[in-house]
C-alpha positions as CSV (number, residue, x, y, z in Angstrom):
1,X,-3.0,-14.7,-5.3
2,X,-2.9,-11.1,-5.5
3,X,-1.7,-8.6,-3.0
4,X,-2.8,-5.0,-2.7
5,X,-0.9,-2.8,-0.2
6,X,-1.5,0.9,1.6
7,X,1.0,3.1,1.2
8,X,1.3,6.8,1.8
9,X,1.3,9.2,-1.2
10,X,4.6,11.6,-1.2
11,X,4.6,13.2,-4.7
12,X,1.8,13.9,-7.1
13,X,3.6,14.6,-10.8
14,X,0.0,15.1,-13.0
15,X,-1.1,11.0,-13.3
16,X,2.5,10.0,-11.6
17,X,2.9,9.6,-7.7
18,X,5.5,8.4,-5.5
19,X,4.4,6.4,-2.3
20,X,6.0,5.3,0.1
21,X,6.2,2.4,2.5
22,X,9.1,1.3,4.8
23,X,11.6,3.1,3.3
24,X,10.7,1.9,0.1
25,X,9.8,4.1,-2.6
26,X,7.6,3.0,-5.5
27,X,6.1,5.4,-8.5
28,X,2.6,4.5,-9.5
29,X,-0.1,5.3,-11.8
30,X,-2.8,7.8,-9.9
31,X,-5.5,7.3,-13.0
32,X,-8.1,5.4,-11.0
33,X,-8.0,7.7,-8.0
34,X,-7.3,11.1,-9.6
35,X,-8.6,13.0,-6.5
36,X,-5.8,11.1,-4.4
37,X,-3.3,14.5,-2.8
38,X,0.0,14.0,-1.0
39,X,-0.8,13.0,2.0
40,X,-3.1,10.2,1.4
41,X,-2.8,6.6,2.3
42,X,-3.8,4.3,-1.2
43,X,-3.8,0.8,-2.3
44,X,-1.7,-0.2,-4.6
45,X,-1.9,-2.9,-6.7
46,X,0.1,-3.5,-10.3
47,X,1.5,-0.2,-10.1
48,X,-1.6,1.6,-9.8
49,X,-3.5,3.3,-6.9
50,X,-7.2,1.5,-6.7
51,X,-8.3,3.4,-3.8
52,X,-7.8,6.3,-1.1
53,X,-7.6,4.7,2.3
54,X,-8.1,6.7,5.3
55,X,-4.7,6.6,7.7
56,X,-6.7,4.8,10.8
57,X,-7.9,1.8,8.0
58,X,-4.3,2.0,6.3
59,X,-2.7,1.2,9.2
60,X,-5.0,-1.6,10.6
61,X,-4.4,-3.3,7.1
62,X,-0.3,-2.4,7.8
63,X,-0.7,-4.0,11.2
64,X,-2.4,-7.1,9.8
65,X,0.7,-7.7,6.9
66,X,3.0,-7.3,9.8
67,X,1.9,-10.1,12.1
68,X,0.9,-12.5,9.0
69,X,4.4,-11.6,7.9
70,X,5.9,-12.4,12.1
71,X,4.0,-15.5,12.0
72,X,5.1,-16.8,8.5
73,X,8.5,-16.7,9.9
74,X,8.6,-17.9,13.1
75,X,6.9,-21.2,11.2
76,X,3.5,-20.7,12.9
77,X,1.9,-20.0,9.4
78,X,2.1,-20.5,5.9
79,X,0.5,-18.1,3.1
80,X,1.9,-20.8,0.3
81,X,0.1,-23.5,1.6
């Protein structure tokens, strides 16, 4: 299974960008959305950025990780099985 997940662009460094999620701090590859700017929530997936997501969608998608991730462990769900 594969996972794609919004975070918010920081720093643009020519093809380089650091995003940002949680506190977490990842540098990706910005050569599939090259008109990305800091600022922007993207997708990441594999170290790249596959798309520019607008903040109201990015965070709908945030919200939905979050209470998958609430139920998984309070034993209500399972995304292994």
């Amino acid at each position: 299974m594969c996972l794609a997940i919004p975070m918010k662009l920081l720093e643009v460094q020519g093809v380089r960008g650091t995003v940002e999620l949680g506190g977490v701090r990842k540098e990706i590859m910005l050569t599939l959305t090259p008109d990305a700017r800091i600022g922007d929530y993207v997708i990441i997936h594999a170290g790249y950025a596959i798309e520019i997501l607008d903040e109201e969608k990015a965070q709908e998608t945030l919200d939905l990780l979050r209470e998958i991730s609430e139920e998984s462990t309070d034993g209500t769900a399972n995304l292994l099985s």
